[in-house]
C-alpha positions as CSV (number, residue, x, y, z in Angstrom):
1,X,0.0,0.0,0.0
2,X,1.0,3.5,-1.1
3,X,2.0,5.5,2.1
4,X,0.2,8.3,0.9
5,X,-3.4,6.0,0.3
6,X,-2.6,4.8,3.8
7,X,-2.3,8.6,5.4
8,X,-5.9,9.5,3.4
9,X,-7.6,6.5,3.9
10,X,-6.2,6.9,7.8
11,X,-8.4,10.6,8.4
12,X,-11.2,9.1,6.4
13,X,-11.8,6.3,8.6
14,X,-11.5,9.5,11.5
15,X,-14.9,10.7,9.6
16,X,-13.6,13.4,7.9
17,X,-14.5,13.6,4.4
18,X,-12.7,16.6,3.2
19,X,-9.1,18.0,2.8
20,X,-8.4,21.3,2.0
21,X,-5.4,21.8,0.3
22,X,-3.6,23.9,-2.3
23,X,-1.4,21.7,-4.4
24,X,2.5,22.0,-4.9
25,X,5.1,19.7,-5.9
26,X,5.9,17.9,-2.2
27,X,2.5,17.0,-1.7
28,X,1.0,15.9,-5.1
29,X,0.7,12.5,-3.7
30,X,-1.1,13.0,-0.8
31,X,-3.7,14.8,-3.3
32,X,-3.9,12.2,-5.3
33,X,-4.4,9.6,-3.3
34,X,-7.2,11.9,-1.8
35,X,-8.8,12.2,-5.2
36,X,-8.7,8.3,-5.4
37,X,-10.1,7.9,-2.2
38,X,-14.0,7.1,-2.2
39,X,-15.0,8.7,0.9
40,X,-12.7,12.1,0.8
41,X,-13.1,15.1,-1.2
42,X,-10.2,17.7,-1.7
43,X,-11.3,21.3,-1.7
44,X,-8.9,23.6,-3.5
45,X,-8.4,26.9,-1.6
46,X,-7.0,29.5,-3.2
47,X,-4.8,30.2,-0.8
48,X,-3.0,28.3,1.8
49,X,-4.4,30.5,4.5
50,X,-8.2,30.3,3.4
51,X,-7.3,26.6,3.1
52,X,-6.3,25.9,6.6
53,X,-8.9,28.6,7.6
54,X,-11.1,25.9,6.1
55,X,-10.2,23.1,8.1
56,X,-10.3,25.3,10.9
57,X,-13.8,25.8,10.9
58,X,-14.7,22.3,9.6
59,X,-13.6,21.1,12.6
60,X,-15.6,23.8,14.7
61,X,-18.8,22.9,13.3
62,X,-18.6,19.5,12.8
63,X,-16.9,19.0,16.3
64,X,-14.1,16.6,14.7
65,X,-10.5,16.7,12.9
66,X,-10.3,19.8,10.2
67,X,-7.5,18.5,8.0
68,X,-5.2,20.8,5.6
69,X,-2.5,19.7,3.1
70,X,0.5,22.2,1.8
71,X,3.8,21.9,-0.2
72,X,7.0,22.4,1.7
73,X,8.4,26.0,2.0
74,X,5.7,28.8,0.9
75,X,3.2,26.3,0.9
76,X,3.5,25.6,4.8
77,X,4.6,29.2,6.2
78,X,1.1,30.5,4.6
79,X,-0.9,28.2,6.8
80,X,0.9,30.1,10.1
81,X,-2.0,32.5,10.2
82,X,-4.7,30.1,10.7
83,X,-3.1,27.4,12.8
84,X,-2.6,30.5,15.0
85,X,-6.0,31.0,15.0
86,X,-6.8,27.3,16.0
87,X,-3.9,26.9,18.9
88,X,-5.4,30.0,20.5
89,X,-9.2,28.9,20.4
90,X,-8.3,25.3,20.8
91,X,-9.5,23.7,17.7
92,X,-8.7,20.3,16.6
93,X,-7.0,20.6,13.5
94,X,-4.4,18.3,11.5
95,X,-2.0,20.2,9.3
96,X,0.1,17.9,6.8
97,X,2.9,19.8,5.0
98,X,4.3,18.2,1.9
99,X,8.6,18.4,2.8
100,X,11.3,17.8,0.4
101,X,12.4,14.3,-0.5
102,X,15.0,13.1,2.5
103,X,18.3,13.3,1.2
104,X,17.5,17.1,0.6
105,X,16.5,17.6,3.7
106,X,20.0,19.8,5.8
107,X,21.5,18.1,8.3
108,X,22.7,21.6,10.1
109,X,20.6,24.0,11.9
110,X,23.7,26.8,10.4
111,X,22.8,25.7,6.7
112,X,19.7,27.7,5.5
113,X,18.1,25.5,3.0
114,X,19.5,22.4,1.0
115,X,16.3,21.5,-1.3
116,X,14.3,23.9,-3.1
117,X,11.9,25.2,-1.6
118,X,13.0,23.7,2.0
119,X,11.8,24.8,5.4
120,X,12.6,23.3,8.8
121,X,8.6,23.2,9.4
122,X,9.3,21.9,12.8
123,X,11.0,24.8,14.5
124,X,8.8,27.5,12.7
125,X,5.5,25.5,14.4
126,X,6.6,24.2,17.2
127,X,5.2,27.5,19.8
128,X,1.4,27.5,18.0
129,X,1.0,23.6,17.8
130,X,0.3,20.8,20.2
131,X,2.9,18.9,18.7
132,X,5.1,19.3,15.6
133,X,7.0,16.1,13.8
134,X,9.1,15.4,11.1
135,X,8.4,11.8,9.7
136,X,11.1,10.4,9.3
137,X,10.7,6.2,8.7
138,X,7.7,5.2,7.4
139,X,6.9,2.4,9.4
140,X,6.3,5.1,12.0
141,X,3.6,6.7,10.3
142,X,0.9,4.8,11.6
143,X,2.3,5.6,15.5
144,X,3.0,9.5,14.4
145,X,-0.7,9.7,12.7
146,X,-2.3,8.2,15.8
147,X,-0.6,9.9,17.9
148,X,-0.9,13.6,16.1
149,X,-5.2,12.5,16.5
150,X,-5.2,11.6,20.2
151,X,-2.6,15.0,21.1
152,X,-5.3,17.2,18.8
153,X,-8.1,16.2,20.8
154,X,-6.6,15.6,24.3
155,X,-6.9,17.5,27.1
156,X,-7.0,20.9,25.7
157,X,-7.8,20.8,22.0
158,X,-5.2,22.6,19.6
159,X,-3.7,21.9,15.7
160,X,-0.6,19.3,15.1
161,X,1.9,19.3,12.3
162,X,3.3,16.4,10.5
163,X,5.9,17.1,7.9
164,X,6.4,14.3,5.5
165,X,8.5,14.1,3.1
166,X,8.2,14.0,-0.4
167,X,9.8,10.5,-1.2
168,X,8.0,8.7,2.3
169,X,4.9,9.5,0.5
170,X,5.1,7.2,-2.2
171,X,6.9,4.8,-0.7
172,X,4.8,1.1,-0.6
173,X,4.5,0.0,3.3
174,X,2.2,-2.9,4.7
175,X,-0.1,-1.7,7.2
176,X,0.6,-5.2,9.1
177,X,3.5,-4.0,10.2
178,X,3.2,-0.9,11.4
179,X,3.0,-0.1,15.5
180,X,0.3,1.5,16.6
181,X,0.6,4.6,19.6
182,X,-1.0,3.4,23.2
183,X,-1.2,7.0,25.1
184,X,-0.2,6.8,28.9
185,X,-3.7,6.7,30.9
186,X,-4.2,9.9,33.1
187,X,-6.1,10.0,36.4
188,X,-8.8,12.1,36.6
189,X,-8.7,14.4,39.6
190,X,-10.7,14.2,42.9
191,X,-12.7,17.7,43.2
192,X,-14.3,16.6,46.3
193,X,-12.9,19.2,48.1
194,X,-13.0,22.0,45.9
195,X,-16.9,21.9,44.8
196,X,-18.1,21.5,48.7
197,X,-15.9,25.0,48.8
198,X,-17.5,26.6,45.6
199,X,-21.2,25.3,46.9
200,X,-20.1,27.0,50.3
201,X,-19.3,30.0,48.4
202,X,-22.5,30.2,46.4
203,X,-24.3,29.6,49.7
204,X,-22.8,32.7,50.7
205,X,-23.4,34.9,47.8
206,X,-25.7,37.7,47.0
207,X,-24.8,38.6,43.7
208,X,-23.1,36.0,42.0
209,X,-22.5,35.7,37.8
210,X,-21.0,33.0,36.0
211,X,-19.0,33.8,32.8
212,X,-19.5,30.9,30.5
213,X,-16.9,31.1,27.4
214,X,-16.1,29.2,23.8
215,X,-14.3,26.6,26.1
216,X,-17.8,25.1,27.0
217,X,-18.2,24.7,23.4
218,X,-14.8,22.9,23.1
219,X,-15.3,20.7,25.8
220,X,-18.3,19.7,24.5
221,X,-20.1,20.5,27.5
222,X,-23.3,23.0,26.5
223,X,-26.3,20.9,28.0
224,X,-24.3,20.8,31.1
225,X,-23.1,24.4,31.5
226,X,-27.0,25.5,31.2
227,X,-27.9,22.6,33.4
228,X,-25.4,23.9,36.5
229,X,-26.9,27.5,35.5
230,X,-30.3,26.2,35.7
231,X,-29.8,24.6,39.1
232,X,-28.7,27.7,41.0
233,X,-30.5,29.9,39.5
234,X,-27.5,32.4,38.6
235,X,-27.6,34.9,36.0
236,X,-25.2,34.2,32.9
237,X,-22.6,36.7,31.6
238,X,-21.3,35.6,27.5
239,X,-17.8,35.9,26.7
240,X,-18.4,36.4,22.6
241,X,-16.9,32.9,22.3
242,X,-20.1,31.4,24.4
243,X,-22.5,34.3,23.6
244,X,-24.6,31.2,21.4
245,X,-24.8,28.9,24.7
246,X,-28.1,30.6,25.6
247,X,-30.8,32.3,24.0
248,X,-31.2,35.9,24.2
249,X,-34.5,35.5,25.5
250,X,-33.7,32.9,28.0
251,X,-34.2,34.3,31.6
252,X,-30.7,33.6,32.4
253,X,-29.3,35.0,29.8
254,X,-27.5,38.3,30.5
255,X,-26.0,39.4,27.2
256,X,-22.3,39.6,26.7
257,X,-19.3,41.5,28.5
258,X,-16.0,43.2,28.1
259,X,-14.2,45.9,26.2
260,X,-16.9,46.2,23.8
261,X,-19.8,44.4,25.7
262,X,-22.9,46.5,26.5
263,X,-22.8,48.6,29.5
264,X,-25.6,45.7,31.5
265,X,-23.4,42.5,31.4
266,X,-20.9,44.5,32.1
267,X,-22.4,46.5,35.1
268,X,-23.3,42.9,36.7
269,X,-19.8,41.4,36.8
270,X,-18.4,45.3,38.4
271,X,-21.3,45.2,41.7
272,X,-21.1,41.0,41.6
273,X,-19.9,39.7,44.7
274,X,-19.0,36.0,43.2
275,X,-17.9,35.5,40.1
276,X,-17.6,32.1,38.2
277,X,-15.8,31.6,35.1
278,X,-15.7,28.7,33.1
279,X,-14.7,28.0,29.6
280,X,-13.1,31.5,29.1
281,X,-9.3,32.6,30.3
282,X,-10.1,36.0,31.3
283,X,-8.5,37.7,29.3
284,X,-8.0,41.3,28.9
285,X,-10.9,41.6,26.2
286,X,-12.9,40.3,29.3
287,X,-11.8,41.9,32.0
288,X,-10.0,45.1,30.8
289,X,-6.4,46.4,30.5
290,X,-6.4,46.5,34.2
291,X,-7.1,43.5,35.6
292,X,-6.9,44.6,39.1
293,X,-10.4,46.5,38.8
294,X,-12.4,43.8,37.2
295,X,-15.0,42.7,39.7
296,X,-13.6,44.3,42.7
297,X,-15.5,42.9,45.2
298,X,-16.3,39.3,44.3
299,X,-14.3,36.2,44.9
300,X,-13.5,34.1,42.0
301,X,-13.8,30.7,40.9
302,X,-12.2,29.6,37.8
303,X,-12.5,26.2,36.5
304,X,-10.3,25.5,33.9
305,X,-8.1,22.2,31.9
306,X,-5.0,24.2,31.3
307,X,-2.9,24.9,34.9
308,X,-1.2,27.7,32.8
309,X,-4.3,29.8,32.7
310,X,-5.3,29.7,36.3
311,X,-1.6,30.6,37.6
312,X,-1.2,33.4,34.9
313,X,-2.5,36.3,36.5
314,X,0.3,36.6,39.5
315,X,-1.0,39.7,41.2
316,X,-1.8,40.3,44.4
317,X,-4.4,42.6,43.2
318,X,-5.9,40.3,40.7
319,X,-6.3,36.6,42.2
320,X,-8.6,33.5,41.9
321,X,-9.7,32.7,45.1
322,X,-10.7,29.5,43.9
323,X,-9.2,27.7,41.5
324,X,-10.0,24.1,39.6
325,X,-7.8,22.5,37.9
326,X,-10.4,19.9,35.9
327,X,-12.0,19.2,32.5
328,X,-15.5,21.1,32.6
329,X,-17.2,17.3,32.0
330,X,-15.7,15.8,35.2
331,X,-16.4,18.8,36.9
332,X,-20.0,19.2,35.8
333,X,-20.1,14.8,36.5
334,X,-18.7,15.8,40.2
335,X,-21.5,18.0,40.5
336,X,-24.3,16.3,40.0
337,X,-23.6,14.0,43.3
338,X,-24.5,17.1,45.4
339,X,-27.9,17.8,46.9
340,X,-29.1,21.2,45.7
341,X,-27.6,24.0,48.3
342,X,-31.1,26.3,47.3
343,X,-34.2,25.8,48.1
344,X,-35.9,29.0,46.9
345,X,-34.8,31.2,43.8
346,X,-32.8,33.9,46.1
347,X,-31.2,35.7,42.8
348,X,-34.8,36.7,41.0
349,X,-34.4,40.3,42.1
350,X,-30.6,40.3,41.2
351,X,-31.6,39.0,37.7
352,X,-34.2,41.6,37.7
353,X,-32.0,44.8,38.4
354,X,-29.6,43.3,35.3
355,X,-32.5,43.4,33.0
356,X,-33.3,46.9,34.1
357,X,-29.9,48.2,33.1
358,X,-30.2,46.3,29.7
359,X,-33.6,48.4,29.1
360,X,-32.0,51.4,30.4
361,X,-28.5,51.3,28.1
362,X,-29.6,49.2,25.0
363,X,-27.2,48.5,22.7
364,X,-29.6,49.9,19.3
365,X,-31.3,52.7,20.8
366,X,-34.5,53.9,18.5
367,X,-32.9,57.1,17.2
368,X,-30.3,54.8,15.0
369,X,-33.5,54.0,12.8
370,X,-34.3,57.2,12.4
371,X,-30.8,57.5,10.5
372,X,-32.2,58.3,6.8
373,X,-29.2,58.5,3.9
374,X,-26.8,55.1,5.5
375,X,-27.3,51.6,7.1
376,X,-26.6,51.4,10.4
377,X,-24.6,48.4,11.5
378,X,-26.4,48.0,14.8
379,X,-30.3,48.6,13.1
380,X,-28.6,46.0,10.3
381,X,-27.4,43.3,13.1
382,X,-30.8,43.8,14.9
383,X,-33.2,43.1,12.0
384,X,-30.7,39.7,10.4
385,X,-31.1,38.7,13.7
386,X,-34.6,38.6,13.6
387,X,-34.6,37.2,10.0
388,X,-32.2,34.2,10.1
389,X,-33.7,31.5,11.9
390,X,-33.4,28.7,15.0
391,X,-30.5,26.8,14.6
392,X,-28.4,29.4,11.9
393,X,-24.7,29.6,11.2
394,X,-23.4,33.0,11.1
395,X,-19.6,33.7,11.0
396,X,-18.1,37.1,11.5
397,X,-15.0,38.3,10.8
398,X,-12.8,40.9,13.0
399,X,-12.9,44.5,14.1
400,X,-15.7,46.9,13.9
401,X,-18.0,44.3,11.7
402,X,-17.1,41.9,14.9
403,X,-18.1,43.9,17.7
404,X,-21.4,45.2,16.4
405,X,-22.5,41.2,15.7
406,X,-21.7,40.4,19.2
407,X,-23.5,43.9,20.3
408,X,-26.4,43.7,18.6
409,X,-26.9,40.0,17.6
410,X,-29.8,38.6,19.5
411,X,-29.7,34.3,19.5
412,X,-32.5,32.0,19.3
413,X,-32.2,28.3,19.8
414,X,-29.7,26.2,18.0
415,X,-28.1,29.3,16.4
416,X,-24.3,29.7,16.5
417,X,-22.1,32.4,16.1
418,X,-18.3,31.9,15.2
419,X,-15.1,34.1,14.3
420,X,-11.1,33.8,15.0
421,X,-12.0,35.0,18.9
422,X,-8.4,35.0,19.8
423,X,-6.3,35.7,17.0
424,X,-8.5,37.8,14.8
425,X,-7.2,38.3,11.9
426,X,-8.4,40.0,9.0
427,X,-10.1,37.8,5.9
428,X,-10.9,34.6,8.1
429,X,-14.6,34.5,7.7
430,X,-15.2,34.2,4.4
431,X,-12.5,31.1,4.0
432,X,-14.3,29.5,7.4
433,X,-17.8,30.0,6.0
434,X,-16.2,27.3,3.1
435,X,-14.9,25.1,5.7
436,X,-18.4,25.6,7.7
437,X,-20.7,24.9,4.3
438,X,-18.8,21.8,3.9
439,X,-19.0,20.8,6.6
440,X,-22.6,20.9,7.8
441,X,-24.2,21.2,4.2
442,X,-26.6,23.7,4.9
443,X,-27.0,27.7,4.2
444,X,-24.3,30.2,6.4
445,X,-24.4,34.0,6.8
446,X,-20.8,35.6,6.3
447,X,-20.3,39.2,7.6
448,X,-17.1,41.0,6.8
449,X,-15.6,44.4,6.6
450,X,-14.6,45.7,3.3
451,X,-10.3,45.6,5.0
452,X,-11.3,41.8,5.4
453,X,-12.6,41.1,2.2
454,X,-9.5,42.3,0.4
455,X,-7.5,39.3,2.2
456,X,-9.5,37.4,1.2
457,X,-11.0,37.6,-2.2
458,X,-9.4,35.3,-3.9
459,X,-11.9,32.6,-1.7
460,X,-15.3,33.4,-3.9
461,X,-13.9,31.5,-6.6
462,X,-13.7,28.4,-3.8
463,X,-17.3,29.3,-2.6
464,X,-18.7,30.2,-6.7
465,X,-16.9,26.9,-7.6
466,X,-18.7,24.6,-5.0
467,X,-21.9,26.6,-5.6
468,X,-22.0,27.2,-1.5
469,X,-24.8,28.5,-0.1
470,X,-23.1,30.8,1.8
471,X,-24.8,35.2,1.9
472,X,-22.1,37.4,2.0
473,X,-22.9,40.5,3.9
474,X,-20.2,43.0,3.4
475,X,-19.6,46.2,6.1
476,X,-19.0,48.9,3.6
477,X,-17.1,51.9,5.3
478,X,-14.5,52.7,2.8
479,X,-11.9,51.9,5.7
480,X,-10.7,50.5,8.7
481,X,-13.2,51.4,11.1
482,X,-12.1,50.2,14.3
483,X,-8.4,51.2,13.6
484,X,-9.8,54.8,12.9
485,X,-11.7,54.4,16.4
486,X,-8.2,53.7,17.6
487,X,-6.3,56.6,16.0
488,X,-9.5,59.3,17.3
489,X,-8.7,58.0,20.9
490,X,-4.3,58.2,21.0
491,X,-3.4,60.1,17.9
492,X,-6.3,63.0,17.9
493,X,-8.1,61.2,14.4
494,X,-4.4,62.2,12.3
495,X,-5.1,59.1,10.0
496,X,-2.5,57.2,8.3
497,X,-3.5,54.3,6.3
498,X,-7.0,53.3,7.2
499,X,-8.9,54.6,4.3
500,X,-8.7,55.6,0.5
501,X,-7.4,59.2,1.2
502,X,-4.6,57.6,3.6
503,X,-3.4,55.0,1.3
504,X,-5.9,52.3,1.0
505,X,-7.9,51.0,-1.8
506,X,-11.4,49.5,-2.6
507,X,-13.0,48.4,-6.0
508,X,-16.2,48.6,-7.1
509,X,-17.8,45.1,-5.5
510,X,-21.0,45.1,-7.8
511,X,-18.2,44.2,-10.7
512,X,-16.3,41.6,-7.9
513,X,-19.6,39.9,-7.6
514,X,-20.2,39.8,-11.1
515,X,-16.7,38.6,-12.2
516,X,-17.1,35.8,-9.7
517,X,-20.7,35.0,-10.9
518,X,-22.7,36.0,-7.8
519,X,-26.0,37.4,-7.0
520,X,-25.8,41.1,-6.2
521,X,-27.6,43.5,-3.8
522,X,-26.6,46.6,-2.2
523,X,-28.2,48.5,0.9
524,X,-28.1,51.7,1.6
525,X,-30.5,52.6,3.8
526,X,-31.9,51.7,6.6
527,X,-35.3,51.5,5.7
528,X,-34.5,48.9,3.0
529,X,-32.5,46.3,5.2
530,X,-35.3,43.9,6.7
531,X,-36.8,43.8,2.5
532,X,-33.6,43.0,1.0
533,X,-32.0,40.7,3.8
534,X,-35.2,38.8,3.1
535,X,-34.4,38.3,-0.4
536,X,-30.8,37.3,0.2
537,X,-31.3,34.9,2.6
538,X,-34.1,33.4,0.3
539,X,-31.5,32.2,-2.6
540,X,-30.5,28.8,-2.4
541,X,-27.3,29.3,-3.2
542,X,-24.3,32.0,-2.7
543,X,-25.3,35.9,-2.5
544,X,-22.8,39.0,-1.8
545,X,-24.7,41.8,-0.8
546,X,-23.3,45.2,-0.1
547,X,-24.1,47.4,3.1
548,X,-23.4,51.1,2.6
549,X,-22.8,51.7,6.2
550,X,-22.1,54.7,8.2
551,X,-18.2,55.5,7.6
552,X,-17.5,57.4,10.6
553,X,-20.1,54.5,13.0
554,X,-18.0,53.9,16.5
555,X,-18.1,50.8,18.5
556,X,-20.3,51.9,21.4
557,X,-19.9,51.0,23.9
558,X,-16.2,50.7,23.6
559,X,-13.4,50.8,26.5
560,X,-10.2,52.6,25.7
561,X,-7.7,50.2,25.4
562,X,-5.3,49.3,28.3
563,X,-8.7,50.5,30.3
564,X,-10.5,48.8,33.2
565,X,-13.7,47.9,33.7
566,X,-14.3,49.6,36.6
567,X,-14.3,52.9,34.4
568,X,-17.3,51.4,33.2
569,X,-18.6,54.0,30.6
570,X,-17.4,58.0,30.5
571,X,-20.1,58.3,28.5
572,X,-22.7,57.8,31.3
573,X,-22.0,60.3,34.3
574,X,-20.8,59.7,37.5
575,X,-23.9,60.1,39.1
576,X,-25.6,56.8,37.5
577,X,-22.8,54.9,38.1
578,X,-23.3,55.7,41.7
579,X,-26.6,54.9,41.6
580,X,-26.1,51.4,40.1
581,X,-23.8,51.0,43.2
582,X,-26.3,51.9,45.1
583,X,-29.2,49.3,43.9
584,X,-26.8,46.5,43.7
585,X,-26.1,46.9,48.2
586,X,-29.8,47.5,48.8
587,X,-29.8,43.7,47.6
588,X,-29.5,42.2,51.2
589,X,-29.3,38.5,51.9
590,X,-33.0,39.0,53.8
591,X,-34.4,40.8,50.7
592,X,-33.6,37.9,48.6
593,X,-34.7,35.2,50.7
């Protein structure tokens, strides 16, 4: 058997059935032994980053391996972009780089390249992968293949490289013969000790929130995470990574926080005297530039798999006063052998005064529909959210197009949201929304700026190739709206290259559309967007409509970076920040009880 059929038919018997790639001379025969193979399909990206960006979120939606093949060289330093993006969310992902045949591989480190088009893969991966390997013998490709599966999805998810060389791949091995990989067994921890402490705690609280993040998603954990929410009774602040675990509606459900979370969730966590945070790390999107004022007067729990995350903070004015060191299943499995601490609903008037602030400081107040000659990107979020339907996929890019989603996006059941939450970077939604029509077979909304587009492009030929049904919504500002945002709040608005009279350019996207063969709309105003989002989402197959959008639109709420939350909003005077204080202490134990 070729040792390239064996490496194909290997992830197909994983139940992935496809591999993006973009071909290249080191790894023609892992492609062809993928077009042989009955039960894969290769997709051709156009470029090696929308390619792995592909697999990327294959593997998100499908909850399984995304796998990506490159050449050697160019072909594998394009992909560092989107493994990136998978080490930092923790995505499951197998990237197999084509290398050049053995005996041109260098022997020194000092020597900079002895084939064409050689790279020492290995070292360039090894600090944004699980695990990084050059295959060597082939009767070690069955252990290294096993082994690259098992370290993906262990523990904490993450992408794996294996670099195999051009002449291993066609090399004939017999499967009989190869050894297979036998990971060491762990033991699981005893949290015994540590729940009776965090039941105590809860016991003892007032005000608690838990923070649920995209690490309940990972772990694969949803139906439990709303289960332990549903049991106490405790209102739910969203990381934008878990802001799809509840429905907006649900009673729970206290809308997002952070930097650019509206001024409610965000309120909650900053008068909470407990907070618990699973699934997320905290970081400084969540908590603010200064980590010493985020939720000043709470203890915290954190329940996390990685030891790294919970010992990262070393402050003395930032600490976890509980931390637990498990996997979210066997903690949410520990739970359930303890007797339920409450007997009565004591948090209903806590929930209560959250939803007061979310009426009070909505996120799309009624004079942005009043706006007459532009689409507003909050008024547009609003109405697709009330247009795309229970159990939708929408993918959003980065920057401004980013933060108004997760501002304004209101879930219903079964819905998910997804983007690059960690590593952002510009052009990754349109690539994933291939990888995510793949994957599921069914329709996906795409939004992107018109910066994140340009990095992209290239990808409508993948999606007008396939005929995916995927509705491109395009955030028209002529710019770099968030990095304009930025330069108005350090560098007085003296812009340098974030627009067409700093440096930038943009073409004319009716003629894009048209070269690539898809359906066109534009919207310009707002009293047009609930008609024509109708008809684009009504096409069976893809659609790129254009949103004429306020240029100079601000993320609003938005904290100034390096900020804490404890400035809350400067926006909203001191007065009503006082008074927010002031509600959240009148909420006595014997009120609540």
């Amino acid at each position: 058997m070729k040792l390239s059929d064996y490496v194909i038919d290997f992830f197909a018997k994983q139940g992935v059935e496809h591999n993006f790639i973009v071909s290249g001379g080191a790894v023609i025969h892992l492609i062809d032994s993928t077009a042989n193979h009955s039960k894969m399909e290769y997709i051709c990206a156009q470029h090696e980053q929308g390619g792995a960006a592909a697999a990327d979120m294959y593997a998100r939606v499908t909850r399984n391996l995304g796998i990506t093949m490159t050449t050697s060289g160019p072909g594998a330093t394009n992909i560092i972009t989107s493994v990136c993006n998978a080490y930092f969310d923790s995505i499951p992902m197998i990237c197999v780089t084509g290398q050049v045949a053995r005996f041109r591989i260098k022997k020194s480190k000092k020597l900079r390249q002895k084939g064409f088009q050689e790279t020492d893969v290995v070292s360039v991966f090894e600090s944004i992968t699980k695990y990084a390997k050059l295959v060597l013998d082939p009767l070690e490709i069955r252990y290294e293949l096993e082994k690259a599966v098992y370290i993906a999805k262990e523990g904490r998810p993450g992408p794996v490289l294996l670099d195999i060389p051009d002449d291993l791949q066609r090399i004939e091995i017999n499967p009989a013969f190869l050894r297979s990989f036998v990971p060491e067994k762990t033991i699981s921890p005893t949290l015994n000790r540590e729940i009776e402490h965090l039941i105590q705690i809860i016991e003892a609280s007032n005000r608690p929130i838990i923070i649920y993040g995209a690490g309940i998603h990972c772990s694969k954990t949803e139906n439990e995470a709303v289960d332990f929410a549903r049991r106490y009774n405790i209102p739910v602040v969203l990381t934008w990574g878990g802001a799809d675990l509840f429905a907006h509606s649900d009673e729970l459900n206290m809308g997002c926080i952070g930097v650019c979370g509206p001024r409610s969730g965000n309120f909650a966590v900053q008068n909470a005297d407990l907070v618990i945070a699973m699934g997320t790390r905290l970081s400084q999107l969540i908590t603010g530039g200064k980590q010493d004022l985020f939720a000043p007067k709470a203890k915290k729990v954190m329940i996390d798999i990685d030891s790294e995350e919970l010992t990262k903070f070393g402050s003395d004015t930032f600490m976890i006063d509980l931390p637990i060191l498990s996997d979210l299943s066997l903690f949410y499995l520990a739970m359930k052998s303890y007797q339920d601490p409450l007997k009565s609903d004591r948090f209903a008037r806590w929930r209560a005064l959250i939803r007061s602030w979310e009426k009070k400081y909505p996120i799309c107040p009624p004079e942005y529909y009043e706006i007459k000659d532009r689409v507003s990107p909050y008024v547009f979020i609003k109405e697709l959210s009330r247009e795309c339907k229970e159990g939708d996929i929408i993918i959003s890019d980065t920057g401004a197009n980013l933060s108004w989603t997760m501002q304004a996006f209101e879930t219903k059941p079964g819905q998910r949201i997804f983007s690059a939450w960690n590593n952002t970077p510009m052009g990754y939604s349109l690539p994933a929304s291939v990888g995510a029509a793949l994957g599921l077979k069914k329709e996906i909304v795409c939004i992107i700026g018109d910066g994140g587009l340009m990095m992209s492009l290239e990808e409508l030929g993948t999606v007008r190739r396939h005929n995916l049904p995927i509705k491109i919504f395009l955030f028209n500002n002529k710019g770099h709206g968030i990095q304009k945002q930025t330069i108005d709040t350090w560098l007085n608005s003296h812009y340098s290259a974030v627009d067409e009279s700093t440096g930038l350019y943009f073409p004319d996207y009716k003629k894009i559309a048209e070269g690539f063969r898809l359906p066109f709309y534009r919207i310009s105003v707002n009293q047009d967007i609930r008609t024509l989002i109708r008809k684009v989402l009504g096409h069976s197959g893809p659609v790129f409509c254009d949103l004429e959008i306020i240029e100079n639109q601000k993320i609003v709420p938005m904290l100034k970076f390096g900020g804490g939350l404890e400035d809350l909003d400067p926006k909203i005077p001191q007065e009503q920040i006082d008074a927010v204080r002031e509600e959240c202490m009148q909420l006595s134990y014997a009120e609540m009880t």
